[in-house]
C-alpha positions in Angstrom: 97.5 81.7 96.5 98.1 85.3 97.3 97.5 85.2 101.3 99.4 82.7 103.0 99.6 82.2 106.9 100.9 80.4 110.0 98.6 80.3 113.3 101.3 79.1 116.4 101.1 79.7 120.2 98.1 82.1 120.1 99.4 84.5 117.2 98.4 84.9 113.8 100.8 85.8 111.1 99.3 86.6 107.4 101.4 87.4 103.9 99.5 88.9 101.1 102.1 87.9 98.3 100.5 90.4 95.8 100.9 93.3 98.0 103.8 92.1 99.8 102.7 92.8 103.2 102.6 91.2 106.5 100.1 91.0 109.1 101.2 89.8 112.9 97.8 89.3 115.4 98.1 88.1 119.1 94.4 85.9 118.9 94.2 85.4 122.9 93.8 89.3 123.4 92.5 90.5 119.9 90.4 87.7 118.4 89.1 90.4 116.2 92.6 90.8 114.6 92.2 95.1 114.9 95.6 95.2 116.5 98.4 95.1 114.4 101.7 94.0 115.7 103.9 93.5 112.8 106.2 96.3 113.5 106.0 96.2 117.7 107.5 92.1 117.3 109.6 92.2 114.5 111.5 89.8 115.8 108.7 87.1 115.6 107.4 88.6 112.7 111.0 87.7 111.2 110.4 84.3 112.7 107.3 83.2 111.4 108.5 84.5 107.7 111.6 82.2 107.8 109.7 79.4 109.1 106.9 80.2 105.8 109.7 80.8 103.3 110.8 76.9 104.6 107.5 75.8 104.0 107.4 77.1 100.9 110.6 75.7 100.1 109.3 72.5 101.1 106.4 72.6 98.7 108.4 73.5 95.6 110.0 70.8 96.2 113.3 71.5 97.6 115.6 72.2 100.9 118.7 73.6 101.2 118.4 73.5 98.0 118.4 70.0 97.2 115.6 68.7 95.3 113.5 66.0 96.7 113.0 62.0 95.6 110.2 61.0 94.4 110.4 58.7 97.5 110.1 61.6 100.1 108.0 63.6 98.3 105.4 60.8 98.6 106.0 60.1 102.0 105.8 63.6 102.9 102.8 64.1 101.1 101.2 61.2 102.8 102.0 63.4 106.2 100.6 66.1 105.3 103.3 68.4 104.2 103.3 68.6 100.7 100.0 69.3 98.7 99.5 67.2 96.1 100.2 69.3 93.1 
C-alpha cells in the first residue's frame, strides 16, 4: 500500500510511502484538500505520524516491540484492528 492515511477531528493526514511525503488537510474549511498544511501544523502532522507508525506497528504484529499471541491477534482482528493477512 503506498498511501496510507488517518481522517480525525476534521483533518486529513496522507503518507505516500514511495515518495515519502506527507500531506495534512483541514476538511471543514478545504473539502477540496488544495490547502496544504503540513508544514504550518507540524506539530499535528508529528502527531498523526506517530499515531500511523503505531498502527503500523500494530499490524506487523508487534508493540513495543513485543510480538503478539496468536490469542490477541485474533481478538484484535475480530475488532477490527488487524487485517487479516
Amino acid at each position: 500500500m503506498n498511501v496510507q492515511g488517518v481522517y480525525h477531528e476534521g483533518y486529513s493526514y496522507l503518507v505516500n510511502r514511495r515518495t515519502e511525503t506527507t500531506s495534512l488537510f483541514y476538511l471543514a474549511s478545504d473539502p477540496a484538500e488544495v490547502q496544504e498544511l503540513a508544514t504550518v501544523e507540524p506539530a499535528r502532522v508529528e502527531a498523526f505520524a506517530a499515531w500511523l507508525e503505531g498502527h503500523r506497528t500494530l499490524e506487523a504484529g508487534a508493540v513495543d516491540g513485543a510480538p503478539l499471541s496468536e490469542a490477541d491477534r485474533e481478538q484484535l482482528e475480530a475488532l477490527g484492528y488487524v487485517d487479516t493477512p
